[in-house]
N, C-alpha and C positions, 0 to 999 in steps of 0.2 A: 667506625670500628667498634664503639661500645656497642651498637645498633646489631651487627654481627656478632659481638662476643654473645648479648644477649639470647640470639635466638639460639645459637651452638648449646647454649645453657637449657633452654626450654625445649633442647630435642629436636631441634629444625635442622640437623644436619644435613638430610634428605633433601629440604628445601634450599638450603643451602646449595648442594651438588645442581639440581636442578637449574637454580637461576642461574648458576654458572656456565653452565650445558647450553640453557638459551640465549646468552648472551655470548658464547661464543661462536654458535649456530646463524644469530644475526650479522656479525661479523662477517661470517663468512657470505652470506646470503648476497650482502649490502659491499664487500670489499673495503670494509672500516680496516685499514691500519688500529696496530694494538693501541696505539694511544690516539687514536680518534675521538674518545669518548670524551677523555678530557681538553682537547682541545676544543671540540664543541663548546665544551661547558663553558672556558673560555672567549670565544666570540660570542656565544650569548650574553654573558655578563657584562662584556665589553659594548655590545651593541645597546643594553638597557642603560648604560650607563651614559651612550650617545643620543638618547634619547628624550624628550622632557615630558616631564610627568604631564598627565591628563588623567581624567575621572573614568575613562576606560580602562586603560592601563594600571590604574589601583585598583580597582576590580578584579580583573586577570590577576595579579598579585595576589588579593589577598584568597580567591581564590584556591588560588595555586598551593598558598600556603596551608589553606584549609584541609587540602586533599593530601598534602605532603603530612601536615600534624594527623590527621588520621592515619594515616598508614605506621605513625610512631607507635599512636595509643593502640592502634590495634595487636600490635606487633607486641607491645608489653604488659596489656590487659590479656588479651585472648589467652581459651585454653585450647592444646593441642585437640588439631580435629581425632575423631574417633576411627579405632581402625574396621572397615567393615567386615562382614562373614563372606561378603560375596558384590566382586570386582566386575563384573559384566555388566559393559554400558544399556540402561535400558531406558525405553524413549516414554515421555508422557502417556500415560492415558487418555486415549481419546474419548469425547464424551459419548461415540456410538458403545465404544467397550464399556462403559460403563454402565450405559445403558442396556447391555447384552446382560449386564453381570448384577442388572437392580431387582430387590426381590419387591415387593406389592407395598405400597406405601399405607402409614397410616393416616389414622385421622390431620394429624402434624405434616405437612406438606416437607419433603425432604429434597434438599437442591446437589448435584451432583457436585464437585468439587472443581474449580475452571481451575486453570494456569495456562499464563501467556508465554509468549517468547520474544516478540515483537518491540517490548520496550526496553530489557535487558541483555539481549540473547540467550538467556536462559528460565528455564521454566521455572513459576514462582505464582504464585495467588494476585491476582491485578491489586488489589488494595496494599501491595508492599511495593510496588513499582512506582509513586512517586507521578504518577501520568494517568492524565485521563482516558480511561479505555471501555471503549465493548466490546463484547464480545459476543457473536451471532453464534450458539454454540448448534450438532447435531441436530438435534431434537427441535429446534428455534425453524433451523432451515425446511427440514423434511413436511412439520406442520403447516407452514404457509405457502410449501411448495413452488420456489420460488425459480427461475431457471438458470438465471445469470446472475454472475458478479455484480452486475449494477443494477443489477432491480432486487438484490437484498439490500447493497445500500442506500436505498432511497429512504429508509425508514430507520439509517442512524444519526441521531441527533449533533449538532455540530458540522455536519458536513451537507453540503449542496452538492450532488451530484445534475448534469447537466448535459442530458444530448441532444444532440442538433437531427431530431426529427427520430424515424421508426430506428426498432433496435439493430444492429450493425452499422451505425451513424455514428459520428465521432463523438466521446465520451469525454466531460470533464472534473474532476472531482476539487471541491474546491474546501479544503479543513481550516478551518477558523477563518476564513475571507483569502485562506493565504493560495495561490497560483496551482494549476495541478500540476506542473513541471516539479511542485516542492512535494510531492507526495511519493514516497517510495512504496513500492508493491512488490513485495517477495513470498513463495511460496517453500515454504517449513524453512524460512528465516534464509534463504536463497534469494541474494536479491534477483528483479526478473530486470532483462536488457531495455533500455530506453530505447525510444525512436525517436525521431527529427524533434520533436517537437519538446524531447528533455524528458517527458514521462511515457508512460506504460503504454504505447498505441493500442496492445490489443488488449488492453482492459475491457474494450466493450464485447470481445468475442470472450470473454473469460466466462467459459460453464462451470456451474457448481456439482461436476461429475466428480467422485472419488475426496469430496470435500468434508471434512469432519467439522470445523469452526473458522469462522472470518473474525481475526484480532484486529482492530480499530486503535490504534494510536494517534491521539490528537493532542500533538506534544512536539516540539523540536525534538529530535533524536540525531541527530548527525555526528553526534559527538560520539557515536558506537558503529550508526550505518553510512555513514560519510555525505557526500553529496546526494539530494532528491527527496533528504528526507526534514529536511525544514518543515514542511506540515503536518509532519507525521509519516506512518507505515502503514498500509494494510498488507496483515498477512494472513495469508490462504494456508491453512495447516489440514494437511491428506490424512486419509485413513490409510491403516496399515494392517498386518496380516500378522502381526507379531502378536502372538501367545493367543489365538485363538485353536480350538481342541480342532474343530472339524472347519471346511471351507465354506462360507457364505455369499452370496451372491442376489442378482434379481435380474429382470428386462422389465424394462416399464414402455409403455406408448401413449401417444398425447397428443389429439386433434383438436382443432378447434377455429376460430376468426382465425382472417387472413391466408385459406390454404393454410394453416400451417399443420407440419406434422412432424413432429420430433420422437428417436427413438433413442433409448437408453440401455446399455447393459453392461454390467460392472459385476466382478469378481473378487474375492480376497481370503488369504488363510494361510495356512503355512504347514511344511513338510519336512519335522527336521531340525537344523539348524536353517532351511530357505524359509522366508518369509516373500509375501506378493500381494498388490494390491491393484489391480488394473480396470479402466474403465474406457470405452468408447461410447459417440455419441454425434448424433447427428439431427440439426433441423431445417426445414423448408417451408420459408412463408413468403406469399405476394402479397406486399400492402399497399395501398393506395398511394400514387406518388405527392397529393395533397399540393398541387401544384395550378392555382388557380389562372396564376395572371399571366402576361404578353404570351395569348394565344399565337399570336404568328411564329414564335420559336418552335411551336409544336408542330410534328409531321402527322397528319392525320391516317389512325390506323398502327401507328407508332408502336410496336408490342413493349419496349422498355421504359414507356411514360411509366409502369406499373415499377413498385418500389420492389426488387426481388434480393431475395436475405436467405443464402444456403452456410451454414456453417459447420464443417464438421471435425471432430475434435477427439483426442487421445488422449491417457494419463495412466501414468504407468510406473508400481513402485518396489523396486525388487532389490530384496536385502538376503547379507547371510552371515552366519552368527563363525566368524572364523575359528576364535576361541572362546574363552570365556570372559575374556580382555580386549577383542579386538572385534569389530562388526564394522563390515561391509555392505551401502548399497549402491541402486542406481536410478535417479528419478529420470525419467524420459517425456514429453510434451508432444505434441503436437495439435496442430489447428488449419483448417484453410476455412478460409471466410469469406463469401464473396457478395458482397452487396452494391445492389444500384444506389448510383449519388443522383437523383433528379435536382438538388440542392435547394437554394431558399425557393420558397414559393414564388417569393416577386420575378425569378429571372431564373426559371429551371432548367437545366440539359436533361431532356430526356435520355439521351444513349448513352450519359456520362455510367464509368461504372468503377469499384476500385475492389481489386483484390489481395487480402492480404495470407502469407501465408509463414506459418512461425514453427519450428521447430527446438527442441533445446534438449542437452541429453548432460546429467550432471551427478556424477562417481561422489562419493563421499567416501572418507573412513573415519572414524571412532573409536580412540584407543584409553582404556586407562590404566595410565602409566604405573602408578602409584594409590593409595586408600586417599590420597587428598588431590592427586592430579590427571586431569581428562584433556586429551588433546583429538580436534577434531578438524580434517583438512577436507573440503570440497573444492571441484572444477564444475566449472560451466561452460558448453559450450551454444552459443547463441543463435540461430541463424533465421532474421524476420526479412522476409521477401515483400514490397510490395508494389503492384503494377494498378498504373493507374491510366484508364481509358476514356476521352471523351473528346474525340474524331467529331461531334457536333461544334462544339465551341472551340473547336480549333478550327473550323469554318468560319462560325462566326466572329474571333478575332482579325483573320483574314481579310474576312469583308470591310472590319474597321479599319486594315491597317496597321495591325500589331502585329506582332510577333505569337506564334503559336507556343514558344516555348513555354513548358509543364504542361502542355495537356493531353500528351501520350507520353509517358514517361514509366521506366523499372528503377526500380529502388531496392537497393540491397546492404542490409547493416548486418553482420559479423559480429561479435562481440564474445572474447574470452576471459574469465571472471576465476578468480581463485579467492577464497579464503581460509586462513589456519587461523583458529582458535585454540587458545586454553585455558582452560578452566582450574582453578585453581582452591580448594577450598580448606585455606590456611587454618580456620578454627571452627567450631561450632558455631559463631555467631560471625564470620566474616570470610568471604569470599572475593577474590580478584580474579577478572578477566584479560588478558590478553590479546593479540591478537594483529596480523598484517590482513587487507585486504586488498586486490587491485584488478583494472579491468584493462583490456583493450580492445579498441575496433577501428574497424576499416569497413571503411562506407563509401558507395559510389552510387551515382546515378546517371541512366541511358536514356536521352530524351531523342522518343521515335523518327518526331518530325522533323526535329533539326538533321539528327542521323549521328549524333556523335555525344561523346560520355561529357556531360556537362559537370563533372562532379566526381575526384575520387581522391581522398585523403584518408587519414589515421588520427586516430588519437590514442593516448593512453594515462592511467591513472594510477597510483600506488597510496598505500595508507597503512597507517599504523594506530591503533588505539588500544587504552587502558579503561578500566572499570574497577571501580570498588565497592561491595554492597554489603553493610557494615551494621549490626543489630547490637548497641550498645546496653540499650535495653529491652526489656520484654516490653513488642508491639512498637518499639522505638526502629525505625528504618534511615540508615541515611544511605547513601548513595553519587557516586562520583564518578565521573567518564571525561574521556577528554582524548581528541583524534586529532591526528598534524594528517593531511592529504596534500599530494602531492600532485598535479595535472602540466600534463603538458605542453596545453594552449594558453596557460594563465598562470601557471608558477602553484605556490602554496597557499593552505588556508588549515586556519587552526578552525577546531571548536571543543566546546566542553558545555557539562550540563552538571550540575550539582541539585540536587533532589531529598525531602525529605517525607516519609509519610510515620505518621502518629496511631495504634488502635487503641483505644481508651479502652481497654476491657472490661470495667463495670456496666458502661452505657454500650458497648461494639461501636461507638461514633469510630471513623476514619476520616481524617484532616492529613492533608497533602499539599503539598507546595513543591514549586521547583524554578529552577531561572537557569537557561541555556543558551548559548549560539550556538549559530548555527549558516550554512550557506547552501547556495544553488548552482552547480556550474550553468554556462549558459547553454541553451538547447541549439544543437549541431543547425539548425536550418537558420535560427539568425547568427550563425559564426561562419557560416560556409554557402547557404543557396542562394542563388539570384532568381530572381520571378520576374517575368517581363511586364506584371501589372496584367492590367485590363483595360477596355477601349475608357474607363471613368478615373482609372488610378493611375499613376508614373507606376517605374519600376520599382519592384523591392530589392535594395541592395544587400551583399552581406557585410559584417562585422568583425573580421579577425580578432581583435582591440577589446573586445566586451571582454569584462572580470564579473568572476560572482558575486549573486545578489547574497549581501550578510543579514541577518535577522536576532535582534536579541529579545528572549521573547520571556516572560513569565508564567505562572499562573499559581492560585490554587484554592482549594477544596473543601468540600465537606461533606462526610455521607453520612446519616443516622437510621437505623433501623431502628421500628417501633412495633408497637404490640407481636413479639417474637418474630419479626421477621417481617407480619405479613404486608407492612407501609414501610416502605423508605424512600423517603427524599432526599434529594442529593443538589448540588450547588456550587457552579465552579466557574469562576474570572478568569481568563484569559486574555492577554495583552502580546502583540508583537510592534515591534520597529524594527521593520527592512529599509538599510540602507541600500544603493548602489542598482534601484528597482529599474527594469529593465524596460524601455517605451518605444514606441516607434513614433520617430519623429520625421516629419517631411521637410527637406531639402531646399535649398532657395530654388532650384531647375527642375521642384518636381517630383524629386523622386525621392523615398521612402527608405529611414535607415535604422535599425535599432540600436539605443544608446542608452549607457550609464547614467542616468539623467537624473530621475526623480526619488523621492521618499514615501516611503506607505507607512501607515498607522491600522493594526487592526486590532478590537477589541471590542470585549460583548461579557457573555457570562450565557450560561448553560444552567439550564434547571430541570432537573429529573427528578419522575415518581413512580417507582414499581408500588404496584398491587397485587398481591397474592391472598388476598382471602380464605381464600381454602383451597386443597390439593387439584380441583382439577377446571381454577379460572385462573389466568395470570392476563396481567395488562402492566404495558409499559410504557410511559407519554415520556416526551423530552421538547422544551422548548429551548430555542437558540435566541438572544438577539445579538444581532453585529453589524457595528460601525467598524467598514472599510473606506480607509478614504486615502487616497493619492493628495500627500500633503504641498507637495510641489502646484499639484493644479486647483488645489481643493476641490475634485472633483472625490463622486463615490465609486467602488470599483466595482467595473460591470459584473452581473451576470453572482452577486454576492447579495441576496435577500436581508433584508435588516430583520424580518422575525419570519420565525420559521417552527413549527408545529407538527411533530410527530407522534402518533400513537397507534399500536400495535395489542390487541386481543385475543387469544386464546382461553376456549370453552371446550372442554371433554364431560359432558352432559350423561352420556354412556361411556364405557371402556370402546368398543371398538370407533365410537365417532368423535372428530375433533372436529372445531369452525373456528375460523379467523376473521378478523376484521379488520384492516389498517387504511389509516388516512396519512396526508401528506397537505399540507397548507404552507404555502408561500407566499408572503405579503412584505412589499416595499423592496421590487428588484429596480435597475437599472440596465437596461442592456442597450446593444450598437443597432442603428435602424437599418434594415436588410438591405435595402438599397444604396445609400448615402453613406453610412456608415454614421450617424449621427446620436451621439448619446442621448437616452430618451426614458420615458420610466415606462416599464415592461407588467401588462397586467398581471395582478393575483391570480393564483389559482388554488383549489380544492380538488384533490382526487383521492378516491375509496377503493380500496382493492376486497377481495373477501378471498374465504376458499373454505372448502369441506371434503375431509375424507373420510372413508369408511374399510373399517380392515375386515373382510367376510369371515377371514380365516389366519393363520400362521403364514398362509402362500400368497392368497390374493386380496391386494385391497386397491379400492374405487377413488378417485377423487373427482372435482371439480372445481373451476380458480375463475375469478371474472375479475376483469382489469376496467380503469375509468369506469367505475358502476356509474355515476354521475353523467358518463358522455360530456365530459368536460371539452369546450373546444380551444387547447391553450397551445401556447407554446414555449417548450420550456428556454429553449434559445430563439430571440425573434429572428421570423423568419422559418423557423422550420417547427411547424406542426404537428403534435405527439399524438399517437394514434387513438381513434376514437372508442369506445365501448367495446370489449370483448370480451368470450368467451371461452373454455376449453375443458376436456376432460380427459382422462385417461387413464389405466390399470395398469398395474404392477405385480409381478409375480417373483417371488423371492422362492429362493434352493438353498 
């Protein structure tokens, strides 16, 4: 009650009405009886009090209390936020707008200004988020002209991305040793739908068309983005059409190794209160199926031994300014991607083949209510198709004696996604977030041969979380989150993450810390698919029974700029322990089951060095090491590099010419032997990308990109072999 009398005193009436508004709104939402709230309150107390103390649970506690006494002091320190001149929600600047809007730099090299979204929900300068982040901005991308999602981030430090052979081949991303089922992938803070496997299946088809910046979070965040995001986030943030004068656009084309040929053409500007920003795109390349061993499985003459990769893709962003209060838009996707699986080298399907094809279309509004309060509700609606074809080895099981089931099979996952956010920004120095988030889907699968639906269930998930980001003093940041999720094949899961970052502003040092949990629900194909194995394995069973993997993880920081800017080193620990790690364990009869079983430990430290010398050379190194290890078997965890070597060069020598240089070293993997399945140590490798463009004019400019300079012959998953030496060029013409 004093807590209330206080703020009615300091003019929070407004605030006052508001929280009451929402709290009765929840009410009604959720069907809480009026005294629900207190009886809650109630069996909690009662149930902590049924409980005995452990060194977790005083954690959580003191926690708890942490983020409750901040919401006092803020509540009694803070001065009322300021009222503005103008109420109209307006979205970040992108770094292409800003780069539209830079005038000629001087001698002093001058850096545009980032802000993420990815670790907050809300846009803010990465050095006050408490988390380790990059950020791959406009200008970063365009230079090293890069084409996909996962071939920008093979050159971010911290993470091992990993595909099994040419590009359209399954894709994994692994951030601080931790599983890519725990990496969440959303585009402009939209989470994007999982497939069988718990993470982003078509990550590996994800083109960089209509893309302004890639935000890298390498941080537990679950405690805001709920399940998927234990290793972090990447999120893909679009360019937009808002507040440009005139409409901009281009077509670009690009041949090169491989047949391949990709075309590109993207529009954007606005008319009005309509804003638009749309791109399509499409590529065609035959690679080599790299497929040396048991000739006899080959049909000679066979046109599909050849590795073939069509992928073609939509993006689409159309908003409109309702009032000066309210804006409307509507992001829309699409992709089909069809590539040949000839699979591991040792034991290839030439005719195997798998198509995936993804759609998704997702309404937004944006209201601000108030000079302190922003509420903003999106839908998602989901729909990833994918068919998978290979009528050879479904012979060849035959002839063993197995069952063909999985090797003509459709696949169809649904998934509808809402989330309401508010924004709330109590004072000049403190802001809370709110917010519910929840999904559902329905997934089936049609297996050809058998002739009938082997697979067709539901799930659904609901969540709620809070945020607090709280600036007590100048350059002083804390920060506080905390999500109860609710699933309906395994019950509940709290998480929270408390975070703090420090700017020492005589030196600019930035030091950051932070300690969160965090979990993984488990991925739909070990809680639901049966695999009939192969003529060397038993069957894979499913797991109803599995609960998520929890992780309590820490880390932190330090970054120091030196000689104004042009050196900064930077340095940051990182520690996880995942209980409840999910293994597949073989049966006494044979066959193969996933279980709650084991403990993983991972931890390392990250060290980074920007170079900026002078305005028109930048270079960027980041070195990783990490010990993953599976503490149950003491083994190390596959396909997780212990040191790892990233550096990235840009030279503009002239205004109209840039060159780039980037390498990639990986040393001290382990991965599964192609055949046997046998843990085993996986060679080093070195690979050098480059690339050079040249802009003739305002309309036309030239480039050229060469991949594996080295002709390296490695593989990044054993067993499947990454493509050898290539070239490619292409022109662009901008309107």
């Amino acid at each position: 009650m004093q807590i209330i009398q206080s703020l009615h005193r300091k003019g929070y009436r407004s605030l006052l009405i508001t929280l009451d508004s929402t709290l009765q709104g929840l009410s009604w939402f959720f069907g809480w009886p009026g005294n629900a709230t207190r009886a809650c309150v109630v069996r909690v107390a009662e149930g902590h009090r049924r409980q005995s103390l452990n060194p977790l649970s005083l954690l959580r506690g003191f926690l708890l209390v942490l983020l409750l006494t901040q919401f006092v002091l803020g509540i009694a320190w803070a001065d009322p936020a300021p009222t503005t001149t103008s109420t109209t929600p307006q979205p970040a600047t992108t770094s292409a707008q800003a780069g539209d809007k830079a005038k000629p730099q001087s001698s002093a090299k001058q850096f545009p200004t980032i802000v993420v979204t990815a670790a907050t929900r809300n846009p803010q300068p990465p050095n006050t988020t408490a988390a380790t982040t990059t950020v791959l901005t406009h200008d970063y991308l365009q230079d090293n002209h890069f084409v996909d999602v996962p071939g920008a981030l093979q050159l971010v430090p911290g993470l091992a991305l990993v595909q099994s052979g040419n590009p359209g081949a399954q894709t994994s991303v692994f951030i601080h040793g931790l599983n890519s089922n725990q990496t969440l992938v959303t585009v402009d803070g939209r989470r994007q739908a999982v497939g069988l496997s718990g993470a982003d299946d078509n990550l590996t088809n994800l083109t960089l068309d209509n893309i302004d910046r890639i935000e890298v979070v390498r941080t537990p965040v679950s405690s805001l983005d709920g399940g998927s995001a234990m290793g972090g986030v990447i999120n893909l943030v679009t360019l937009s059409g808002r507040g440009l004068e005139k409409p901009v656009g281009s077509a670009s084309f690009e041949a090169g190794s491989f047949n391949t040929f990709r075309e590109n053409i993207q529009s954007r500007g606005a008319d009005g209160n309509f804003d638009y920003a749309v791109s399509a795109s499409r590529q065609d390349s035959i690679y080599p199926a790299f497929s040396p061993g048991y000739d006899p499985f080959f049909i000679p003459g066979f046109a599909a031994q050849a590795d073939q990769y069509r992928n073609s893709s939509f993006r689409g962003n159309m908003g409109y300014q309702v009032s000066p209060d309210i804006y409307v838009d509507l992001h829309a996707t699409y992709s089909n991607a069809y590539t040949s699986a000839p699979g591991i080298y040792l034991t290839p399907d030439p005719s195997a083949s798998l198509l995936i094809e993804n759609w998704n279309l997702s309404p937004e509004v944006v209201a601000k209510v108030t000079d302190f309060y922003t509420t903003k509700l999106y839908v998602t609606h989901d729909q990833q198709r994918q068919a998978g074809n290979d009528p050879f080895l479904a012979d060849e099981l035959i002839s063993f004696g197995s069952s063909p089931q999985g090797c003509i099979t459709r696949l169809q996952i649904n998934t509808d996604s809402v989330d309401w956010q508010n924004d709330f920004q109590i004072a000049h120095n403190w802001s809370v977030t709110t917010g519910i988030q929840g999904d559902n889907r329905h997934f089936y699968e049609n297996d050809n041969v058998l002739g009938f639906r082997t697979l067709d269930s539901h799930d659904n998930n609901i969540g709620g979380y809070i945020s607090s980001q709280w600036q007590p003093l100048p350059g002083l940041n804390i920060l506080n989150s905390g999500r109860y999720d609710s699933y309906s094949q395994f019950g509940g899961s709290f998480s929270w993450r408390q975070g703090a970052s420090y700017l020492v502003a005589p030196t600019k040092t930035v030091i950051h810390a932070s300690v969160s949990s965090a979990f993984t629900p488990p991925p739909l194909q070990d809680l639901y698919i049966f695999n009939a194995g192969s003529p060397f394995f038993g069957p894979f069973l499913p797991n109803p029974t599995l609960q998520p993997e929890t992780d309590l993880g820490w880390e932190a920081g330090v970054e120091q700029p030196l000689w104004d800017g042009r050196i900064t080193p930077s340095a940051t620990y990182f520690h996880n322990d995942v209980s409840n790690a999910i293994v597949n364990t073989r049966l006494p009869g044979g066959a193969f089951i996933n279980e709650n079983a084991n403990h993983v430990t991972t931890d390392g430290v990250e060290i980074g060095l920007k170079i900026d010398p002078i305005s028109t050379v930048s270079i960027n190194i980041g070195y990783t090491y990490l010990n993953a290890v599976d503490d149950t078997t003491q083994m190390r965890l596959v396909r997780r590099p212990r040191s790892s070597l990233v550096a990235v060069g840009t030279w503009k020598p002239i205004e109209p010419l840039t060159l780039t240089l980037g390498g990639t070293w990986v040393v001290g993997r382990e991965d599964l032997d192609a055949l046997l399945g046998n843990q085993e140590d996986a060679p080093d490798y070195f690979v050098i990308r480059a690339s050079a463009s040249y802009r003739i004019n305002d309309t036309v400019s030239l480039w050229v990109r060469g991949e594996n300079l080295t002709d390296r012959n490695y593989q990044p998953a054993l067993g499947f072999l990454a493509p050898s030496i290539a070239g490619y060029g292409g022109i662009q013409i901008s309107f």
